[in-house]
Backbone as CSV, one residue per row, in Angstrom:
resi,resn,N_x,N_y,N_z,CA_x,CA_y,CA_z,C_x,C_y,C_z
1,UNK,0.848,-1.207,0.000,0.000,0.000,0.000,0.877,1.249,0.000
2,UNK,0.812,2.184,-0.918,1.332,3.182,-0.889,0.861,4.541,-0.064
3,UNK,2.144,4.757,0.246,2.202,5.814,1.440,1.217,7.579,1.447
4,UNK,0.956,7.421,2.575,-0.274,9.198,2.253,0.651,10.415,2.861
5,UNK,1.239,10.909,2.367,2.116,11.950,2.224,1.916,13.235,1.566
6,UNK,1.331,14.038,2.759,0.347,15.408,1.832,1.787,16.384,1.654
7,UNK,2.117,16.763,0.609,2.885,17.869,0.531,3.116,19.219,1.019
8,UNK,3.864,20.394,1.221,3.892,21.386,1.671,3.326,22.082,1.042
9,UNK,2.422,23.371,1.387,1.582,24.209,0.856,2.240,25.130,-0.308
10,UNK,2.449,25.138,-1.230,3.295,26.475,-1.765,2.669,27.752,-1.950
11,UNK,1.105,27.595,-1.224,1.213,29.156,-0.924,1.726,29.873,0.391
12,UNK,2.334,30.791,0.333,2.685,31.255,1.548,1.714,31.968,2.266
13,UNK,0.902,33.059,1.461,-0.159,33.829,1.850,-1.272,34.152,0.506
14,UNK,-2.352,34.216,1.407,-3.902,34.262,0.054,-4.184,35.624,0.603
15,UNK,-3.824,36.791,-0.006,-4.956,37.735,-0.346,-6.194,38.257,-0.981
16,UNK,-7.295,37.702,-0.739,-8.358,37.513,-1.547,-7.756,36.541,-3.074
17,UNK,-8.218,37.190,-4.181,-7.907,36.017,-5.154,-6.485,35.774,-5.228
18,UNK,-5.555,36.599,-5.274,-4.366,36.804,-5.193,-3.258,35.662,-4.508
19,UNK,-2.866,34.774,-4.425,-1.648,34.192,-4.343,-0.537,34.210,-3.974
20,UNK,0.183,34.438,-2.644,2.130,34.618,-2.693,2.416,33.437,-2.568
21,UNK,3.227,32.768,-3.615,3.688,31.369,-3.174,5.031,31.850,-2.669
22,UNK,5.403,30.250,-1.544,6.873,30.434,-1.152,8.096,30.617,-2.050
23,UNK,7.876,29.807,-3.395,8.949,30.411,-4.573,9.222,31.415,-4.699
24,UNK,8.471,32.537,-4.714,8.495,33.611,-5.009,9.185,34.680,-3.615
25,UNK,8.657,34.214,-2.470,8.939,34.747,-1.258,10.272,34.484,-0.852
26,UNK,10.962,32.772,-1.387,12.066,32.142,-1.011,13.702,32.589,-1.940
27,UNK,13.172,33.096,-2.961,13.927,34.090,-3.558,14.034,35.248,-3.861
28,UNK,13.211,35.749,-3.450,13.062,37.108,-2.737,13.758,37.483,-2.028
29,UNK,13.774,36.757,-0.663,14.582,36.725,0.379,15.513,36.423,0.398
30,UNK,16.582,35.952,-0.690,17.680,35.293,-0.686,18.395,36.473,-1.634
31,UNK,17.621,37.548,-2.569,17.846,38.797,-3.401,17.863,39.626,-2.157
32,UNK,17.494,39.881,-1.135,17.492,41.019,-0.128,18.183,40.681,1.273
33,UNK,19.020,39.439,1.444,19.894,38.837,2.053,20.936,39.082,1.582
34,UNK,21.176,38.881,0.197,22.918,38.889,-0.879,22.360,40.635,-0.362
35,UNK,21.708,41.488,-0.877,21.742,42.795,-0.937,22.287,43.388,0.189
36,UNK,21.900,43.190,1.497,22.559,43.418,2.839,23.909,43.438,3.081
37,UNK,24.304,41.902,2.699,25.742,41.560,2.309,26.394,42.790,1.021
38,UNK,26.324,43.166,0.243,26.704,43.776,-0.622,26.838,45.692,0.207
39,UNK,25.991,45.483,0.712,25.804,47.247,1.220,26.940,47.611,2.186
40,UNK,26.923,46.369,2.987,28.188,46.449,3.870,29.523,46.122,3.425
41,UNK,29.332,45.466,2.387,30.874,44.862,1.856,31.489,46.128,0.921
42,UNK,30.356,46.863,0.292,30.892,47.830,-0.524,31.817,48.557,-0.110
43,UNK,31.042,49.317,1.314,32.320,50.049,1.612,33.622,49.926,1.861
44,UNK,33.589,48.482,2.028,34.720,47.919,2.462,35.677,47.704,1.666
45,UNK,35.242,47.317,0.090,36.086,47.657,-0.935,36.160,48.983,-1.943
46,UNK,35.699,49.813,-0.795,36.009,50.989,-1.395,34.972,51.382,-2.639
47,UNK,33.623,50.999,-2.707,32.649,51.721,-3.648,31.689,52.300,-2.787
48,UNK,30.743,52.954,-3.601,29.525,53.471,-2.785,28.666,52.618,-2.167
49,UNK,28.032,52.296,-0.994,27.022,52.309,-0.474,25.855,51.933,-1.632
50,UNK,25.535,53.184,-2.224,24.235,53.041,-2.435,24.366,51.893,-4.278
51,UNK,25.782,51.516,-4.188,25.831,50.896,-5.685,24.789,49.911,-5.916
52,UNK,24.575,48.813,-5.109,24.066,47.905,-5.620,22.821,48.254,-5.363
53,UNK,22.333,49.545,-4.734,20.975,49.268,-4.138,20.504,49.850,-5.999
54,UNK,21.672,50.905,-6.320,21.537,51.409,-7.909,21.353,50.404,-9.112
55,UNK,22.326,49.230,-8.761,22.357,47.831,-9.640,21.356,47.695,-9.568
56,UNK,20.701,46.872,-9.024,19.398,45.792,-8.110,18.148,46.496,-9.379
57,UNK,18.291,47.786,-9.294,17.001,48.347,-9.933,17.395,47.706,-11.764
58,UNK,18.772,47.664,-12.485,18.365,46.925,-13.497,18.595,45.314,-13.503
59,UNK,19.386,44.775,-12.744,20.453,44.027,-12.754,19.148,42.699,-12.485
60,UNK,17.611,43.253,-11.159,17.358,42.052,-10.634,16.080,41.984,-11.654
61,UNK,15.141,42.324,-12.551,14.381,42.481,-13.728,14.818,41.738,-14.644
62,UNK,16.254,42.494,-15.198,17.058,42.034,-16.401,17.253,39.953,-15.898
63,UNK,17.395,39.768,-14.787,18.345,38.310,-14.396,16.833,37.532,-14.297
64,UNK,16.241,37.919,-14.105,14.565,37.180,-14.097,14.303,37.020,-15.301
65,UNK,14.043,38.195,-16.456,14.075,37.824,-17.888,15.098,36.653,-18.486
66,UNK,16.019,37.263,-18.439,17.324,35.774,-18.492,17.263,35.026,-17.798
67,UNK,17.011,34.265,-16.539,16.524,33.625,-16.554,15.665,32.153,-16.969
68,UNK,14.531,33.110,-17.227,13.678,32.573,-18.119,13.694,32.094,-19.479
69,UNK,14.530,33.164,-20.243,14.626,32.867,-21.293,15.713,32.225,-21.839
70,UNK,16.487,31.537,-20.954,17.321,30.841,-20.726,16.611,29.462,-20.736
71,UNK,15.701,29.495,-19.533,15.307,27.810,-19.237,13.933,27.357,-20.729
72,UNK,13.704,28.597,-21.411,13.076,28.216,-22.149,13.238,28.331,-23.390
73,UNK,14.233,28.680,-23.737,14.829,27.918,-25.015,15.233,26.797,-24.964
74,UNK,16.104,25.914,-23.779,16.046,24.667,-24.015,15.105,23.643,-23.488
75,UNK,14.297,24.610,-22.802,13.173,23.688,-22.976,11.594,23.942,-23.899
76,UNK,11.929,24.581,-24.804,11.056,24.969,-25.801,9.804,24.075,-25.974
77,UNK,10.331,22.473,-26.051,8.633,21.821,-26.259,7.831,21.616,-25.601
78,UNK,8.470,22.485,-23.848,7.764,22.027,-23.096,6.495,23.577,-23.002
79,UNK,6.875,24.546,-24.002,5.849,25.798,-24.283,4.925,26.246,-25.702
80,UNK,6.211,25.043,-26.525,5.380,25.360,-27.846,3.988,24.764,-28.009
81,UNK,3.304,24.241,-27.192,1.963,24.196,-27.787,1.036,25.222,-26.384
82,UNK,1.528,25.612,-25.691,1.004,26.762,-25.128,2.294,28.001,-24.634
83,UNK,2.288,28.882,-25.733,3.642,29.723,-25.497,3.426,30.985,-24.395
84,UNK,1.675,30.944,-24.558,1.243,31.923,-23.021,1.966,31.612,-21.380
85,UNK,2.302,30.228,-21.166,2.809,29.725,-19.944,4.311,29.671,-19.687
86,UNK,5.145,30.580,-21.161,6.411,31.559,-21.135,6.330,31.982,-19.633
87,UNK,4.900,32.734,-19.628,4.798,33.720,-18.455,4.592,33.099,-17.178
88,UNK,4.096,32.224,-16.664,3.653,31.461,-15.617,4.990,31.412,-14.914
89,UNK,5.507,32.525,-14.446,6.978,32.219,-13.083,6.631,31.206,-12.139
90,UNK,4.977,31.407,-11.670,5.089,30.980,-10.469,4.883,29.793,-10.463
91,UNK,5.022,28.712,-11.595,5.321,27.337,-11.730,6.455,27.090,-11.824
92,UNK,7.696,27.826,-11.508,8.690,28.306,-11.545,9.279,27.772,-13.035
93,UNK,10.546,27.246,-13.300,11.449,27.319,-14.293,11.950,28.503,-14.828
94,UNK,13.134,28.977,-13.947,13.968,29.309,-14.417,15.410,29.159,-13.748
95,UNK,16.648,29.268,-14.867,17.824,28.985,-14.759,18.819,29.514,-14.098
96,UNK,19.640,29.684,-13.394,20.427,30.266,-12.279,21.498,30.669,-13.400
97,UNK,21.827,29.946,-14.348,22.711,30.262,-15.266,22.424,31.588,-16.010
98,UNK,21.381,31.101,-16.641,20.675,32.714,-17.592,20.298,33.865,-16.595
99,UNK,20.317,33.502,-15.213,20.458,34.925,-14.301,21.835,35.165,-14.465
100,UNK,22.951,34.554,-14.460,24.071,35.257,-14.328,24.354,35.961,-14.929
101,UNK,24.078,35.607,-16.542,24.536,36.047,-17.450,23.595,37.376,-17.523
102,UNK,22.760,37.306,-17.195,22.034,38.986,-17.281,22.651,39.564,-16.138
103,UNK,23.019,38.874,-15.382,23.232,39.942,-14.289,24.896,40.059,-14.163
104,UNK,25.385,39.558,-14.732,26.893,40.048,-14.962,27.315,41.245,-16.486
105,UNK,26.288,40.783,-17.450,26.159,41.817,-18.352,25.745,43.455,-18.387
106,UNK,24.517,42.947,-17.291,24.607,44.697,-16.603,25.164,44.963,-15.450
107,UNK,25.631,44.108,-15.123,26.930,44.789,-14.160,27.688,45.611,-15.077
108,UNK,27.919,44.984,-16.055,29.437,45.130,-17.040,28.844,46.509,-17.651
109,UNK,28.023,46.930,-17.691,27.285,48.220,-18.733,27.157,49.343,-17.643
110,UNK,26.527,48.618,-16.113,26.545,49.823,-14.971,27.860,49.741,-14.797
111,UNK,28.724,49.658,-14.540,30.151,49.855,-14.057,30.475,50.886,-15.442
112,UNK,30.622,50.384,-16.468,30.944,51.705,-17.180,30.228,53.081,-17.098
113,UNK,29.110,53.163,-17.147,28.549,54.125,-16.856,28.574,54.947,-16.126
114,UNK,28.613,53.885,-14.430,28.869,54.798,-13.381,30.731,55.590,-13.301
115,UNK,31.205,54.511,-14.296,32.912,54.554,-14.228,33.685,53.878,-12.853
116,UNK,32.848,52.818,-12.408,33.296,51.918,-11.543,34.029,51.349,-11.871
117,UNK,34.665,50.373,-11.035,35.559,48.604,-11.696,34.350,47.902,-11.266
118,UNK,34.257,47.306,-12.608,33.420,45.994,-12.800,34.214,44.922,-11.790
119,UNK,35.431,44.652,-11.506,35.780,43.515,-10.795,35.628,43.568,-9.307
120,UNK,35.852,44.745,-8.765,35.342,45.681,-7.547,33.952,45.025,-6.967
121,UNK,33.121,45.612,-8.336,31.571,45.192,-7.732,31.771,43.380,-8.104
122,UNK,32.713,42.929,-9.120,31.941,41.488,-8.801,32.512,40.583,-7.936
123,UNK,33.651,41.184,-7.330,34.126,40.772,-5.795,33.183,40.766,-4.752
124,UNK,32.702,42.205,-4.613,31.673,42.595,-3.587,30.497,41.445,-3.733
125,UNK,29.971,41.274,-4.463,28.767,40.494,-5.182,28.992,38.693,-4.978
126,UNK,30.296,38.182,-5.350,30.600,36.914,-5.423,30.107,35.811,-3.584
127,UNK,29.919,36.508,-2.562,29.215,35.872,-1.468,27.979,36.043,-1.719
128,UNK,27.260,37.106,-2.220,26.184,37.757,-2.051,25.522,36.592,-3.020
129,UNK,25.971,36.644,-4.109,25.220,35.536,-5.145,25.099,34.115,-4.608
130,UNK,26.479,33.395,-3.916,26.123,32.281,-3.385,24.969,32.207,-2.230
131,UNK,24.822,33.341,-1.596,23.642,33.113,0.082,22.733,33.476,-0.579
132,UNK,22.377,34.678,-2.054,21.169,33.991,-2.480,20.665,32.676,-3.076
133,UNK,21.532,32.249,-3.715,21.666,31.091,-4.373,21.099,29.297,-3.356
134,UNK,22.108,29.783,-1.919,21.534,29.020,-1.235,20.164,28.980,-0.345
135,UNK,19.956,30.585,-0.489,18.102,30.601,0.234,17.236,30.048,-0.755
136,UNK,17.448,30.164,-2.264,16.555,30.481,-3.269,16.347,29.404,-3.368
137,UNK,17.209,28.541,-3.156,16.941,26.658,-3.794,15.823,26.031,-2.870
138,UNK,15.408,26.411,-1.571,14.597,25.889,-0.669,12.824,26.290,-1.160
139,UNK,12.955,27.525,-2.212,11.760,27.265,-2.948,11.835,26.582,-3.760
140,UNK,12.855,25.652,-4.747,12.385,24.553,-5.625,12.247,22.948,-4.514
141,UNK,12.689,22.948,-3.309,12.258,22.484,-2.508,10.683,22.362,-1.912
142,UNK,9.935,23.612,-2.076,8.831,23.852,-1.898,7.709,23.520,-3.373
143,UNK,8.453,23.576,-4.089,7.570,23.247,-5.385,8.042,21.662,-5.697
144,UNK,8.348,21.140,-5.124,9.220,19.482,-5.068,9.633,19.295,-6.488
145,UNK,10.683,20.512,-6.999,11.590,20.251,-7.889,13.255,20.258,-7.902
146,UNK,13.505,20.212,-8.736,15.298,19.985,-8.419,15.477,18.829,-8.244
147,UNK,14.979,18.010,-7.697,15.856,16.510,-7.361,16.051,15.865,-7.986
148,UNK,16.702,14.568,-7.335,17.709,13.882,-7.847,17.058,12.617,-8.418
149,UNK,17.420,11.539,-8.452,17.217,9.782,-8.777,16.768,9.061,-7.843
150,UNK,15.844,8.240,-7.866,14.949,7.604,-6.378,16.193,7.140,-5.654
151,UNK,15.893,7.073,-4.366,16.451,6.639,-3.113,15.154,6.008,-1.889
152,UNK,15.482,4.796,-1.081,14.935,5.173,-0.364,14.646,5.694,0.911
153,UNK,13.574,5.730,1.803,13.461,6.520,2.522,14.813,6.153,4.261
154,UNK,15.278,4.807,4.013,16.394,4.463,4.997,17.442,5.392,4.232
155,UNK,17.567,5.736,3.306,19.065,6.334,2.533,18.920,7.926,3.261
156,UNK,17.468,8.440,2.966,17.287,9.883,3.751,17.459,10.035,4.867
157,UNK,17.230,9.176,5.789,17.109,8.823,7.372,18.700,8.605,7.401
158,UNK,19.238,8.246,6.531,20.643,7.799,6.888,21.342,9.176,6.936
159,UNK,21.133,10.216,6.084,21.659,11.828,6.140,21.260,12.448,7.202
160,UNK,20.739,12.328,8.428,20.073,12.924,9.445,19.423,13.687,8.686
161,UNK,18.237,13.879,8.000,17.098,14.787,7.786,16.359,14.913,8.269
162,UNK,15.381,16.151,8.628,13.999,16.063,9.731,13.238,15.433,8.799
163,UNK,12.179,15.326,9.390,10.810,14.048,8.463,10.217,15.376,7.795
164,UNK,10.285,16.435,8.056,9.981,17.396,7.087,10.117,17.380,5.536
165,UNK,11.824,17.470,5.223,12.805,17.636,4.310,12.335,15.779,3.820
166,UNK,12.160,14.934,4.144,12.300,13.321,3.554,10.822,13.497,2.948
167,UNK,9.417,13.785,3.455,8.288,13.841,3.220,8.295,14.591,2.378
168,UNK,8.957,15.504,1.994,8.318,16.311,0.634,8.994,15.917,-0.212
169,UNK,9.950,15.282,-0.020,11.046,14.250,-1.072,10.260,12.952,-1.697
170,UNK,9.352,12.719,-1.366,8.268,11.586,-1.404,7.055,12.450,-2.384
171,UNK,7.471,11.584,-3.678,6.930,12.550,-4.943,6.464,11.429,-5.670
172,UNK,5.118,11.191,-5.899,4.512,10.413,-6.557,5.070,8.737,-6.374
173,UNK,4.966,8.733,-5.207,5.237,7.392,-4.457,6.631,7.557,-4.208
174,UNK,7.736,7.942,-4.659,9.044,7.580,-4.758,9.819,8.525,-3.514
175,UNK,10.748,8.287,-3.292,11.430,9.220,-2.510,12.620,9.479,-3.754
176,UNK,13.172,10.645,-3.142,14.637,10.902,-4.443,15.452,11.514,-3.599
177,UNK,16.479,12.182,-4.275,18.007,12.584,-4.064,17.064,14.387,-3.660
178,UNK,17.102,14.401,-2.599,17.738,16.149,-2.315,18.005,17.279,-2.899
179,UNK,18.454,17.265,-4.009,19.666,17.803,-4.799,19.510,19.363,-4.598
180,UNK,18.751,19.955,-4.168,18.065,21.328,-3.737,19.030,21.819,-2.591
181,UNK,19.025,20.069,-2.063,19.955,20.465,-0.374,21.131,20.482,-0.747
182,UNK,21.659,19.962,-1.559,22.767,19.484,-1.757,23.959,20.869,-2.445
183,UNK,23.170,21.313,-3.004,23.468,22.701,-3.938,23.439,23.934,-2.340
184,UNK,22.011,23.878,-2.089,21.962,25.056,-1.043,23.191,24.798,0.196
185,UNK,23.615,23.759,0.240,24.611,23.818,1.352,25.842,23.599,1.125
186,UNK,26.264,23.371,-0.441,27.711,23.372,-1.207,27.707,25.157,-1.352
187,UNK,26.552,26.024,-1.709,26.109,27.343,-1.583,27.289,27.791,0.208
188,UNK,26.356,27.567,1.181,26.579,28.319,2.259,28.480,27.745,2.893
189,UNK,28.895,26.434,2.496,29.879,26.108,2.065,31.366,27.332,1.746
190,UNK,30.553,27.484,0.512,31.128,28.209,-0.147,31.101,29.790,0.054
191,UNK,30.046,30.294,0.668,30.158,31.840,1.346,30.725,31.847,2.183
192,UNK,31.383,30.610,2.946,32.336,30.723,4.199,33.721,30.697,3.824
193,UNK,33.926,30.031,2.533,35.032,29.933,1.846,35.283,31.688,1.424
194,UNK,34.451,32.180,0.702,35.033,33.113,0.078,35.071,34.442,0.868
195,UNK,34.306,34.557,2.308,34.812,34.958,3.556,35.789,35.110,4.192
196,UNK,36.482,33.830,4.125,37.888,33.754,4.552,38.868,33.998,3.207
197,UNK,38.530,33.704,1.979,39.619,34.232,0.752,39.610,36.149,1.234
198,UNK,38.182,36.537,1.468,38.158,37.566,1.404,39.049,39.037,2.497
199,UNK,39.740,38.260,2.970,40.726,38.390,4.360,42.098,38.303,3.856
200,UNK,42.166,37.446,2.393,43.509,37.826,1.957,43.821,38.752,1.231
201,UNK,44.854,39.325,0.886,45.229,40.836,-0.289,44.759,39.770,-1.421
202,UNK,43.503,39.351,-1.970,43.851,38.709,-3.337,43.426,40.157,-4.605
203,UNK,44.409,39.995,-5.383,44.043,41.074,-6.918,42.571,40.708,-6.795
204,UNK,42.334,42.133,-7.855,40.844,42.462,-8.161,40.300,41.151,-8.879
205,UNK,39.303,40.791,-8.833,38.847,39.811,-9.641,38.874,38.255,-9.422
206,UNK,39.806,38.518,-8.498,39.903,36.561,-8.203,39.083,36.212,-6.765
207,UNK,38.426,37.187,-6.268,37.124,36.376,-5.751,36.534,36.130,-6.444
208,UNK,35.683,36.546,-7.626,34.814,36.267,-7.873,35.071,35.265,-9.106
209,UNK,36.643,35.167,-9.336,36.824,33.807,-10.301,36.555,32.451,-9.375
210,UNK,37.134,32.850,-8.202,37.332,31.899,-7.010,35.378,31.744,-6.814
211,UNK,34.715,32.444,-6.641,32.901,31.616,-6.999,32.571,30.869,-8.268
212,UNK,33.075,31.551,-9.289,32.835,30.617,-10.754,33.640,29.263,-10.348
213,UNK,34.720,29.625,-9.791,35.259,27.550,-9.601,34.387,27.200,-8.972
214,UNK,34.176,27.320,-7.783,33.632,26.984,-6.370,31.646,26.109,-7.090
215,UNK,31.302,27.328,-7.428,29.607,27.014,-7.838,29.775,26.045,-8.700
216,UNK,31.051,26.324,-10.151,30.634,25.150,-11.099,31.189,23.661,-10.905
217,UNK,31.732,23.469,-9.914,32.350,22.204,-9.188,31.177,21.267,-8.851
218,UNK,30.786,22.242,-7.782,29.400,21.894,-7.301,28.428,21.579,-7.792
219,UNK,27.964,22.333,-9.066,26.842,22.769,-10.051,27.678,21.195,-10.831
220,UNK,28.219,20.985,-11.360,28.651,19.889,-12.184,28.394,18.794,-11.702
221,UNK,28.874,18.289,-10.559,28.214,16.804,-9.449,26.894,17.030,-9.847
222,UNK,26.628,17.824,-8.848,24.988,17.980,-8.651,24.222,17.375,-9.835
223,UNK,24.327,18.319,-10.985,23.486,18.034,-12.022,23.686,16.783,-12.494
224,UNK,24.773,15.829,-12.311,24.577,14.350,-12.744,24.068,13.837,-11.687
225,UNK,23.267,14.596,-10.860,22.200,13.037,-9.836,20.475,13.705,-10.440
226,UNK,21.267,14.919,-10.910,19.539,15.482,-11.194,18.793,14.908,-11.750
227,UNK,17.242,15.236,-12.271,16.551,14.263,-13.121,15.613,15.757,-14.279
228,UNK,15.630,16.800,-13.832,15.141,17.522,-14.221,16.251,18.381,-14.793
229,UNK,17.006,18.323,-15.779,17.802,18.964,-16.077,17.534,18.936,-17.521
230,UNK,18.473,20.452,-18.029,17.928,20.793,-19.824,19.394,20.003,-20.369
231,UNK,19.382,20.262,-21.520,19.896,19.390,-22.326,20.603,20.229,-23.500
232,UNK,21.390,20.000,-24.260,22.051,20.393,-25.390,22.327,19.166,-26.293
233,UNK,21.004,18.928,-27.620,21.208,17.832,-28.120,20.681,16.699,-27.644
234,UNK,20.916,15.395,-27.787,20.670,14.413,-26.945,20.785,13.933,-25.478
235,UNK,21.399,14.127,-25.385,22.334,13.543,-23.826,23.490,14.010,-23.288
236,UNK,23.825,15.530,-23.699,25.137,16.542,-23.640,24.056,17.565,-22.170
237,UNK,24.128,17.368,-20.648,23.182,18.160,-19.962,23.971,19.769,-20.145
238,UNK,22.882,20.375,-20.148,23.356,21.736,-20.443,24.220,22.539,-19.353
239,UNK,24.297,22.365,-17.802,24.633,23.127,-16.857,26.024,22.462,-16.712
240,UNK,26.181,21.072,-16.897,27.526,20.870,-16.902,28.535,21.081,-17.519
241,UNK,28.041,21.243,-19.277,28.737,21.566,-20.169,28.851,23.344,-19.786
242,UNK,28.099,23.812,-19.248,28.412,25.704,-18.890,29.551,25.846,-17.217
243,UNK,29.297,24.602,-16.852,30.431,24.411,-15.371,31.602,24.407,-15.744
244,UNK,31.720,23.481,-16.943,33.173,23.242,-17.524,33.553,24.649,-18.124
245,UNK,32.526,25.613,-18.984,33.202,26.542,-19.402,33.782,27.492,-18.442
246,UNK,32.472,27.394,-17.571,32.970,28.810,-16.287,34.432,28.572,-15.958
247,UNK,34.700,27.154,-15.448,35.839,27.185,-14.712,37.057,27.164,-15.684
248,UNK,36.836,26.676,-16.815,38.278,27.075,-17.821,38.286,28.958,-18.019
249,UNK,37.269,29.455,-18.226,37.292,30.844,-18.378,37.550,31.490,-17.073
250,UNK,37.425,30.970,-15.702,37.398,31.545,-14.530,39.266,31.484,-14.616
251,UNK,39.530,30.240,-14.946,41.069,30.098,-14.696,41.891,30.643,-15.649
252,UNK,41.525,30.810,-16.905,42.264,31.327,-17.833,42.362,33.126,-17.576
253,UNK,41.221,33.830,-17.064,40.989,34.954,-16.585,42.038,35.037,-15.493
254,UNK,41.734,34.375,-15.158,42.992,34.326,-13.399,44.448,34.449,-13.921
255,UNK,45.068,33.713,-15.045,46.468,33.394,-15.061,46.609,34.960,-16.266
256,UNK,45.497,35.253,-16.704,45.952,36.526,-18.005,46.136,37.564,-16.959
257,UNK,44.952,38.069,-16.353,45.527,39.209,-15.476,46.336,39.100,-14.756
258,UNK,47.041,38.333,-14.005,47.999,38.249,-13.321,49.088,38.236,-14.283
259,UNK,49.492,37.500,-14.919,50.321,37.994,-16.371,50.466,38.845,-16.648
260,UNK,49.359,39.440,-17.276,49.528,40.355,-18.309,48.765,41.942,-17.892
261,UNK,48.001,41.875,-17.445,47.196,43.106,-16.257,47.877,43.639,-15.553
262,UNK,48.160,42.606,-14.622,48.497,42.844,-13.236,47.465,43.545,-12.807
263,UNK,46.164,43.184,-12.330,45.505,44.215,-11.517,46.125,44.365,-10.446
264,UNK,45.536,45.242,-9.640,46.407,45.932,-7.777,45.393,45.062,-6.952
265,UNK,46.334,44.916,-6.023,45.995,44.595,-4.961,44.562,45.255,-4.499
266,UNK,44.056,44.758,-3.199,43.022,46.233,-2.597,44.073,46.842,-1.942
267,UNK,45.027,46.579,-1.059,45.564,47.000,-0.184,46.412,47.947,-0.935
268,UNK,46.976,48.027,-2.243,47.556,48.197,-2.909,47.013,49.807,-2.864
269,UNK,45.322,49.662,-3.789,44.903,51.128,-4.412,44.327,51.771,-3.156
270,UNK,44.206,51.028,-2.063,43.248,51.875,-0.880,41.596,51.343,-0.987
271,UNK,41.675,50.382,-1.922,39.709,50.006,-1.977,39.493,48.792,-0.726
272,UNK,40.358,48.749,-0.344,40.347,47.698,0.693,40.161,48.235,2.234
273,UNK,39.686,48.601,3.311,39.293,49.441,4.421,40.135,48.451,5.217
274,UNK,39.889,47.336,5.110,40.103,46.476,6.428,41.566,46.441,6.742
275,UNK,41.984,45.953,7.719,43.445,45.894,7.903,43.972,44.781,8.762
């Protein structure tokens, strides 16, 4: 006899007809968590205060569009016979990847503008993205997506999980792999890591090469236990083949400027406060 296992609510709150699901609330909060982090870190490397609150206004729009239009180009057949449900966020699908890329592109356009260093802000930014990264995943937790390949429920019990976290893992009879957890806490992992990098004189730019290793390491495992993952072609998964690029481009970036740049130190230009 199969098991009665009511799922978690994904609305958070009903205002008359109106709807807040936790997806929406759970990355929300993980955009105004990194933001906190960023306000205080700024000064610390020597930019304004009010930069990212200036970013945020194109940077967090633009990374939602990308996004999206990221997870739905490769998954196109799953809209071409209703292309209206493009719009439907709050069934979620969208890509953490196609946020970056919008949101490192207008970084790259606000920094000129304002006449910032782009590497400045994506130092400042490189914790901030992982602690959203790791709040945000606990809403595809709430929509019981992300996971992994059946397991059963002795394998969950074997990770110390509360019966919370195992019960909503229990998806159309089956139990599965986590993989939500697994990411969100290679995430908080990794903001402790780049905490403590962030304590050394490292040149401009190699924190935030030091997150492109760090996430696509992670992001690469992960996605081979996944089951919901896009694709390039047949059987080429798409996030691993973009892990491998990050980290050859994260490292090749690393060995040119140091070569051939030389960016400064913080301690070097004075953008560094701490001592």
């Amino acid at each position: 006899m199969e098991e009665q296992i009511e799922p978690l609510n994904r609305v958070f709150l009903s205002l008359g007809p109106i709807d807040i699901y936790w997806y929406a609330v759970l990355i929300l909060s993980g955009v105004g968590v990194a933001y906190l982090w960023t306000r205080y870190e700024s000064e610390r490397r020597g930019l304004p205060k009010e930069t990212f609150a200036d970013l945020l206004v194109w940077a967090l729009p633009i990374s939602i569009i990308s996004a999206r239009l990221y997870y739905v180009i490769f998954r196109w057949d799953q809209f071409a016979d209703n292309p209206v449900s493009v719009f439907y966020l709050r069934e979620g699908g969208i890509a953490i990847h196609g946020a970056l890329i919008g949101a490192v592109v207008t970084a790259i356009v606000f920094a000129r503008v304002k006449k910032l260093s782009f590497w400045k802000i994506a130092d400042v930014a490189a914790p901030a993205i992982l602690i959203g990264q790791a709040i945000g995943r606990w809403g595809n937790f709430v929509n019981q997506e992300v996971y992994g390949g059946p397991v059963s429920r002795d394998f969950l019990e074997g990770l110390l999980l509360p019966d919370w976290i195992i019960n909503q893992m229990y998806i159309g009879g089956t139990y599965y792999h986590p993989t939500f957890l697994y990411e969100s806490l290679w995430s908080i992992v990794g903001v402790i890591l780049l905490i403590l990098l962030r304590r050394v004189n490292l040149r401009q730019g190699e924190l935030f090469f030091s997150y492109m290793i760090w996430y696509s390491v992670g992001r690469f495992f992960i996605e081979g236990i996944r089951l919901d993952y896009l694709l390039i072609g047949e059987s080429l998964r798409t996030a691993q083949l973009i892990s491998i690029i990050l980290i050859a481009v994260a490292i090749i970036l690393w060995i040119y400027r140091r070569l051939i740049v030389n960016p400064p130190r913080y301690l070097d230009d004075g953008g560094n406060k701490s001592k």
